[in-house]
C-alpha positions in Angstrom: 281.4 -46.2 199.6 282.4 -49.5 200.3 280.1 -52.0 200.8 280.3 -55.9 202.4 277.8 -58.3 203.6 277.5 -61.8 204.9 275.1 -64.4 207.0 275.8 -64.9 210.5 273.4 -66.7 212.5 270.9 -66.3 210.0 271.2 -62.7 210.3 271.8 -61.0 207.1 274.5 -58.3 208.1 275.4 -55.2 206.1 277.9 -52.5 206.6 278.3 -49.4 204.5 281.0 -46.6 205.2 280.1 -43.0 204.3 282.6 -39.5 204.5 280.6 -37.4 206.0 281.5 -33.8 206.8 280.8 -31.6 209.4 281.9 -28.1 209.4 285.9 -28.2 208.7 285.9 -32.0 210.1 285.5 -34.9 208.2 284.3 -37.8 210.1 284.2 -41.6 208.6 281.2 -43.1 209.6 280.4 -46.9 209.0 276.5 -48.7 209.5 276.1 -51.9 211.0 272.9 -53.1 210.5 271.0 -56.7 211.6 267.4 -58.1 210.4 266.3 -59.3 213.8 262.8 -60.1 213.4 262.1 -61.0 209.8 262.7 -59.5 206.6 259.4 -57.4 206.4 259.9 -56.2 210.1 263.9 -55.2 210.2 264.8 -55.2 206.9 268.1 -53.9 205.3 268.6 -50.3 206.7 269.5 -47.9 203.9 272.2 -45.3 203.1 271.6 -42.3 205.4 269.8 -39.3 203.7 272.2 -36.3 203.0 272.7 -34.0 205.8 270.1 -30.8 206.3 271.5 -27.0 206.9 274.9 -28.5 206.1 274.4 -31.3 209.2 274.6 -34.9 209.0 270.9 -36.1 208.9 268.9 -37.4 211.8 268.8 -41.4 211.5 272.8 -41.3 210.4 274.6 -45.0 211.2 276.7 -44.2 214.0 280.6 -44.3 213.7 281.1 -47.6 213.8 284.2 -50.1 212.4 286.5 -50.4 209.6 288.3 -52.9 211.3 286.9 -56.5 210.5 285.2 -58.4 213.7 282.2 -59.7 215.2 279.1 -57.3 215.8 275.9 -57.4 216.6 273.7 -54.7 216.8 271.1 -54.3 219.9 267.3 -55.3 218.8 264.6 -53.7 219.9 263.2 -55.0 223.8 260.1 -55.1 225.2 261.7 -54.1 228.6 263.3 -50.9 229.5 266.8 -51.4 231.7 265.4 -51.1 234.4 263.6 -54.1 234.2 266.1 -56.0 235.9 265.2 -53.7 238.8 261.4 -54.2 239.8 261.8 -52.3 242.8 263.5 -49.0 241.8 266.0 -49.6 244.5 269.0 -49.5 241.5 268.5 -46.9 238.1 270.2 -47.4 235.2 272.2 -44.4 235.8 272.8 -45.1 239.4 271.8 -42.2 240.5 268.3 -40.8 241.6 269.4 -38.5 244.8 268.7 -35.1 243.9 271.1 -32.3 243.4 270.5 -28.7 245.0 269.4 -26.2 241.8 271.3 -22.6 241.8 268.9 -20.1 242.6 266.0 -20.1 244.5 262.9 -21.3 244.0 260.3 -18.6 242.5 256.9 -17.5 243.8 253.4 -19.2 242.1 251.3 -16.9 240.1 248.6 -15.9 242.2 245.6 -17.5 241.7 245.1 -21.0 239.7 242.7 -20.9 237.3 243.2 -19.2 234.0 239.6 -17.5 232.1 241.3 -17.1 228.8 238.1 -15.7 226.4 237.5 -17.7 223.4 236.2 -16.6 220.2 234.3 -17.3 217.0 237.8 -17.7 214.9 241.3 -18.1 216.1 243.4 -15.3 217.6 246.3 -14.9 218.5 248.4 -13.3 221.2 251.7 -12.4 221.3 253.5 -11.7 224.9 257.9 -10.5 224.3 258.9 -12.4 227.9 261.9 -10.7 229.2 264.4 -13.2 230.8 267.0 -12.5 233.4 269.6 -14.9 232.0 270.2 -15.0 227.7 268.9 -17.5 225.7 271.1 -19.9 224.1 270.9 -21.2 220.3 269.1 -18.6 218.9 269.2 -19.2 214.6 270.4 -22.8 215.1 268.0 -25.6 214.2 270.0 -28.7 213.2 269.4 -32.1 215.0 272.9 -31.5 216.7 272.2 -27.9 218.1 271.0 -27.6 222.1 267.0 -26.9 221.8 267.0 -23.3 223.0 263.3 -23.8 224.6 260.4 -25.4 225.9 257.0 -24.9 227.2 254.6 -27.4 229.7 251.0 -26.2 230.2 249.7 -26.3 234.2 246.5 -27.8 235.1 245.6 -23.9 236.0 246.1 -22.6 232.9 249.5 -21.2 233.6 252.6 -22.2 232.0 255.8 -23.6 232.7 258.8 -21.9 230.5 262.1 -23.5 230.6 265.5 -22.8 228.2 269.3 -22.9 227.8 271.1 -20.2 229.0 274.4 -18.5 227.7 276.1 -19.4 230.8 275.3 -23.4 229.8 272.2 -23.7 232.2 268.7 -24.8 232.0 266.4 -22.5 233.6 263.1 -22.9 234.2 260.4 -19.9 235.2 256.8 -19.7 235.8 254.4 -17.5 233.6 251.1 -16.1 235.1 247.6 -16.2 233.1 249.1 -13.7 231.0 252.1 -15.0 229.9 253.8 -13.2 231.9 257.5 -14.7 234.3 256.3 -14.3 237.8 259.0 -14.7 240.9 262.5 -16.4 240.3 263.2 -18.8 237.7 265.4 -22.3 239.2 268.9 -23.2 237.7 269.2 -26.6 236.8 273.2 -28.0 235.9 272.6 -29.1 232.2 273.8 -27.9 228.7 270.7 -29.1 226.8 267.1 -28.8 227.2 264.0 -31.8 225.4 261.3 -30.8 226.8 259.3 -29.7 230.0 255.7 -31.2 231.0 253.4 -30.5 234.4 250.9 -31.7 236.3 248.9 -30.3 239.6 252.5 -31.2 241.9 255.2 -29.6 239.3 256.3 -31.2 236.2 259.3 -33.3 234.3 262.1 -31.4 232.7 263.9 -34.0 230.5 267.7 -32.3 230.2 271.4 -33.3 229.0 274.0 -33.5 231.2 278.1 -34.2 230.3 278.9 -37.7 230.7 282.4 -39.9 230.6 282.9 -41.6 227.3 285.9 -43.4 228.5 288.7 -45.4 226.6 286.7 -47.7 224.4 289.2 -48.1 221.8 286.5 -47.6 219.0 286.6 -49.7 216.0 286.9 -46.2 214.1 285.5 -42.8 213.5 284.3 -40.5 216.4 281.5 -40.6 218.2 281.8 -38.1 221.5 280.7 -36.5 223.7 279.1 -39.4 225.7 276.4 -37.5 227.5 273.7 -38.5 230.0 270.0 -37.4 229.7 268.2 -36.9 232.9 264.5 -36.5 234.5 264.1 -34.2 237.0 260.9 -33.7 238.9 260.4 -30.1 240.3 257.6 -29.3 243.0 254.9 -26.5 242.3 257.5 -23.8 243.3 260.3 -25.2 240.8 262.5 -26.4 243.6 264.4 -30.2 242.3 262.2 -33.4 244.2 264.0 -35.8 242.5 267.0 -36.3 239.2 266.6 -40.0 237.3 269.2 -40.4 234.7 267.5 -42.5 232.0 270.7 -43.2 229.6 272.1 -45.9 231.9 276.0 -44.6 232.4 277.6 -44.9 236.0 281.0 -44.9 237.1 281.7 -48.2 236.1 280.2 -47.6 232.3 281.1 -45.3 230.4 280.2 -44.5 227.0 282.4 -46.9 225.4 281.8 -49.6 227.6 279.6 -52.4 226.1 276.1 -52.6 226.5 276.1 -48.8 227.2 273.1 -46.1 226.4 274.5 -42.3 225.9 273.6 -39.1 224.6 275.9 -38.0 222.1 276.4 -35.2 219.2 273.5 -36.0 216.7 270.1 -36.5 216.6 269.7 -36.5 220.7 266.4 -34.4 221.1 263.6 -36.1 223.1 259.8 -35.4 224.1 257.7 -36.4 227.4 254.4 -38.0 228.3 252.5 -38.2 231.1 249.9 -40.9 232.0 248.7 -39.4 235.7 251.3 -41.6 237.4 253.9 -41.9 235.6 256.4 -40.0 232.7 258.1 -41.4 229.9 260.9 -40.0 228.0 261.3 -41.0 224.6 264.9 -39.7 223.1 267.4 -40.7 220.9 270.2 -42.8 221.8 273.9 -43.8 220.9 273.8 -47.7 221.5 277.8 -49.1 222.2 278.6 -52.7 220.6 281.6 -54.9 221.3 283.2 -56.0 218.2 286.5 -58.0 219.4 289.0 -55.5 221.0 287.2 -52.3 220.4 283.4 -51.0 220.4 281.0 -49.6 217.3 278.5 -47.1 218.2 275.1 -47.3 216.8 272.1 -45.1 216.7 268.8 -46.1 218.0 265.4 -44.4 220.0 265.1 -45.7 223.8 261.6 -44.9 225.9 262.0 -45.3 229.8 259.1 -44.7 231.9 259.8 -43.4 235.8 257.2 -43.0 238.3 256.5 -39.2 239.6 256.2 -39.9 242.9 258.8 -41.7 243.4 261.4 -41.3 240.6 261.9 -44.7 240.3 262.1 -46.6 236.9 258.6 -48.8 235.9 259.5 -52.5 235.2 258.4 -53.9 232.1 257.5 -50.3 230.8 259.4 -48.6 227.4 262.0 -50.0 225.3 266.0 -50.2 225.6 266.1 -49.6 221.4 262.7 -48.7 219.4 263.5 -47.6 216.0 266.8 -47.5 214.6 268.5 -45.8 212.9 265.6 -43.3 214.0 265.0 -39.5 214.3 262.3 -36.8 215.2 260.4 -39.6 217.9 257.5 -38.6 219.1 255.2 -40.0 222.0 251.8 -39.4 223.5 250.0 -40.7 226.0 246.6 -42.7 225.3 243.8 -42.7 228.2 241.7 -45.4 226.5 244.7 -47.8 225.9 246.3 -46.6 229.3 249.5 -46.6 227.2 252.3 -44.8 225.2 252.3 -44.4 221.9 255.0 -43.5 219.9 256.3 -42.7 216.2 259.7 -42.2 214.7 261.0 -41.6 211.3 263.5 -44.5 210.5 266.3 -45.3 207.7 264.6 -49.5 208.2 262.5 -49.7 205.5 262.9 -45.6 205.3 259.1 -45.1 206.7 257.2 -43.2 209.7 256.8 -46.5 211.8 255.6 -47.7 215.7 258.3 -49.2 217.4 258.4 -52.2 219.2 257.8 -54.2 217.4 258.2 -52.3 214.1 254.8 -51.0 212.6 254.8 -49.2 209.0 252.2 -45.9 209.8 253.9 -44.3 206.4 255.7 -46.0 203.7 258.3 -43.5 202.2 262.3 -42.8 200.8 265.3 -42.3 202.2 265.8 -39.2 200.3 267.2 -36.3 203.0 263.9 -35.1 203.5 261.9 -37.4 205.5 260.7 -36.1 209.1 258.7 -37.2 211.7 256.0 -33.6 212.9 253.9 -34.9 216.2 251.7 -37.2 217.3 247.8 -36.6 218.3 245.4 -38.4 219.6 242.0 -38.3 217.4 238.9 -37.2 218.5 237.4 -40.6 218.1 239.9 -43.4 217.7 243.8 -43.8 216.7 245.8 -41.1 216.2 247.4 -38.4 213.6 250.9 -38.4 213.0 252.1 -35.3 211.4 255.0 -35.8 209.0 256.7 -34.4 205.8 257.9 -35.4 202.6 259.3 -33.8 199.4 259.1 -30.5 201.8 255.3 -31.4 201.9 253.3 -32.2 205.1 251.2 -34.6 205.4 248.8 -36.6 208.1 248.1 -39.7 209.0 245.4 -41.3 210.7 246.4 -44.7 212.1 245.4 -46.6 215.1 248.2 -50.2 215.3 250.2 -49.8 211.8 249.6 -48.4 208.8 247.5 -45.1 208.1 243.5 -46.3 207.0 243.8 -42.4 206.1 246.1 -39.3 204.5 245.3 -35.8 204.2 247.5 -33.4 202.2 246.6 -30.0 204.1 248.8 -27.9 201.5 252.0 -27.1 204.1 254.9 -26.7 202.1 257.3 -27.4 205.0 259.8 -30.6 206.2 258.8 -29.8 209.9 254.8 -29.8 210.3 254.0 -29.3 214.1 250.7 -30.7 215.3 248.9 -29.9 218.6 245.3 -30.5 219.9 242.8 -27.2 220.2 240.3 -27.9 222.0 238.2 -30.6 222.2 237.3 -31.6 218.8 239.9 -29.9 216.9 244.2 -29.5 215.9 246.2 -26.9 214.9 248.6 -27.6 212.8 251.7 -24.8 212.3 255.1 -24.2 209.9 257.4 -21.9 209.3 257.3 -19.9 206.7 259.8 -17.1 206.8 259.9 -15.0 209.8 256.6 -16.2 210.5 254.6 -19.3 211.1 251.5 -20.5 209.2 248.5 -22.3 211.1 245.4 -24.2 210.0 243.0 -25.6 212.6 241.9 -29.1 211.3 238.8 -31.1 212.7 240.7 -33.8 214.7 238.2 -35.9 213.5 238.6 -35.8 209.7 241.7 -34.1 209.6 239.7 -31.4 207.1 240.9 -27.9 207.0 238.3 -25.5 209.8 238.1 -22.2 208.6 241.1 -19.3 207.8 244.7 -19.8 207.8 246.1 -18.2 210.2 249.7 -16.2 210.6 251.4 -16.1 213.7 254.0 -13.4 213.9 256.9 -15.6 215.4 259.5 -17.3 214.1 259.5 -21.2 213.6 261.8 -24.0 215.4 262.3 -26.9 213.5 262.6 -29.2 216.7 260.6 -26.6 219.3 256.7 -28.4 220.5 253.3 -26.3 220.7 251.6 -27.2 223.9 247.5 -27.5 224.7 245.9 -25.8 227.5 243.0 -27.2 229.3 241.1 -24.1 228.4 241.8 -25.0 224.8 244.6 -22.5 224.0 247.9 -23.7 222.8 251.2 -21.9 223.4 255.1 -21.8 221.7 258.2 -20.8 222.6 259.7 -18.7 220.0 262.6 -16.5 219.1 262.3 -13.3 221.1 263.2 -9.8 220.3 266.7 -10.4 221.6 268.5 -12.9 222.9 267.0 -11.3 226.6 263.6 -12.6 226.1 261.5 -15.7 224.3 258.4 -14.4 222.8 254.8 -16.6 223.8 252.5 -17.5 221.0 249.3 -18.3 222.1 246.5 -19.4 220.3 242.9 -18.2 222.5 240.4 -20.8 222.3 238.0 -21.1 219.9 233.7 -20.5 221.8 
């Protein structure tokens, strides 16, 4: 490692230069990192944890320079890049006119309302979806690998299923009260899938398209692909309304240009809100830096917030950079706040922290084994934030910074899942072999309700459990095959 630092502007500067490999490659990476607000709120960012299932580590410094020059790294915003834009009229991808989807749209489920029987303890179902294109990604859960699935819950009770195919598609189906696919799923172009959310008019997929990365020159190291991650709002029937790119690459920047925001080959994945008007996207994000002749890439969170009528991005909603270097970000939506909330897991101060400005929810290390889970509102007030240290989950209760409260449930696990059942309570989920282990928690105290549970799917490290309004949850998991995803639902609790 070599290591240099100096003052500029009164901005303590430090770079660090790491080998890192991946696979049969080796790849020099450098991290250029600025304290921008003070010394307690952006301090020095430390040496990236070593890499998971033989990956580099969410939150890695980007590729950045071993050749000498002036750099500044990108500090966190209050406005999004479409700020500049108050009327919607230009995106920051330049492009919001739809593009036609591949297959037809399918048929709705008969009927709109789900009676899904609850019971005195938790139960769980298990339907073996068969799919008529194969699933992609199947026994790969790195940060870098394409998120095979998701799930979105319909005001009705039905469900939303969307995944990667083999053939490098997203496609996205509709499944009945039983969990069963219903007419024919829509073909979306896009290699890589975040997440999917509904509403009573459709729902948000949040997907990864190929992008341009251009000539740069970079300073050093690799950083491609330069990829573009998208919104696309679907009617009740699946067909496309609208496609909002919310990296901000057009013809005229490309991913090495300065100043622009790209999807690249780590630590990409992203989740969605919505707030009854609008979505928000929160996603990681490689952040390109002049530095003289050539470019550094950085690493960095970015939240943009696009309206679901009209696709448009909301001025002075999200943030161009949040956390950085960040992984596993999470977001919800709060009613009494009328606002986002989000959480990342950061190398700045190596904590669970609120972004914008920086927040400590968690203090912790920089050790490889610090993850973000997700993010739940509490039955009262604040929130819980699932997260996992030491291969030990834990929560915290917070409500603007740090946690008043931890529990210690007794989940051996780096990647807790958290999900609200029901009205007053959570479930929260890990893998554990082939299978995954549940405990409902009062989402009050956070204290353990009854039996564990074990659900006979296997776990995702990146792959979100979904509530129902009739207080089920659902996952995506594994199927029998490579033909089918198998549905884990959790009934409701009477």
């Amino acid at each position: 490692m070599r290591n240099s630092s100096k003052t500029r502007g009164g901005r303590r500067v430090s770079r660090r230069i790491w080998a890192v490999s991946l696979g049969a490659v080796l790849i020099a990476v450098a991290g250029t990192t600025v304290a921008v607000q003070s010394a307690s709120a952006r301090g020095r960012h430390h040496p990236r944890p070593t890499a998971h299932h033989g990956q580099p580590r969410p939150g890695t410094p980007a590729p950045t320079t071993t050749t000498p020059g002036t750099t500044t790294e990108p500090t966190a915003s209050a406005e999004p890049s479409a700020s500049a834009d108050p009327t919607g009229t230009t995106d920051p991808g330049g492009t919001t006119s739809p593009v036609a989807t591949t297959s037809a749209p399918s048929t709705a489920p008969a009927g709109d309302t789900c009676a899904r029987k609850g019971s005195a303890a938790a139960e769980v179902k298990i339907t073996d979806v068969k799919l008529p294109v194969n699933v992609k990604g199947y026994g790969q859960e790195s940060d870098t690998e394409v998120l095979p699935m998701a799930i979105a819950s319909s005001p009705g009770g039905t469900s939303w299923l969307a995944w990667v195919g083999t053939d490098e598609k997203v496609h996205l189906g509709q499944l009945d009260c039983d969990d069963e696919l219903v007419g024919t799923p829509v073909t979306y172009d896009g290699f890589d899938l975040q997440d999917v959310q509904a509403d009573s008019k459709g729902g948000v997929l949040l997907i990864t398209r190929k992008g341009d990365c251009g000539t740069g020159p970079l300073c050093g190291g690799e950083s491609s692909p330069c990829n573009t991650m998208h919104m696309i709002r679907f009617d009740t029937s699946g067909a496309q309304v609208w496609d909002q790119q919310v990296t901000n690459l057009t013809d005229s920047r490309q991913g090495y240009s300065d100043g622009a925001r790209f999807v690249w080959w780590y630590q990409h994945h992203g989740r969605l809100a919505y707030d009854g008007e609008n979505y928000a996207a929160y996603f990681g994000v490689a952040i390109t830096v002049k530095n003289g002749s050539c470019v550094d890439i950085h690493e960095g969170d970015r939240m943009q917030v696009v309206n679901a009528t009209t696709g448009k991005p909301v001025a002075g909603k999200g943030f161009e950079v949040g956390c950085s270097h960040a992984w596993t970000s999470r977001i919800a939506y709060d009613p009494t706040k009328k606002d986002f909330v989000t959480t990342c897991a950061t190398d700045n101060s190596c904590r669970i922290a609120q972004p914008d400005p920086y927040r400590t929810v968690a203090a912790s290390t920089c050790d490889g084994t610090l993850f973000n889970g997700d993010l739940v509102l509490s039955k009262d007030s604040g929130y819980w934030n699932a997260w996992s240290q030491g291969g030990t989950a834990r929560l915290a209760h917070f409500t603007t910074g740090a946690a008043d409260k931890t529990v210690t449930p007794g989940a051996s696990t780096q990647h807790p899942h958290l999900v609200p059942y029901g009205a007053d309570r959570m479930l929260l989920t890990w893998g554990s072999g082939s299978s995954t282990q549940a405990k409902v928690l009062d989402r009050s105290t956070g204290a353990t309700v009854g039996a564990a549970l074990t659900i006979d799917v296997k776990d995702h490290n990146y792959t979100a459990y979904k509530d129902y309004a009739d207080g089920s949850v659902a996952y995506p998991a594994e199927g029998s095959t490579n033909g089918s995803i198998k549905v884990a639902r959790v009934m409701p609790l009477s």
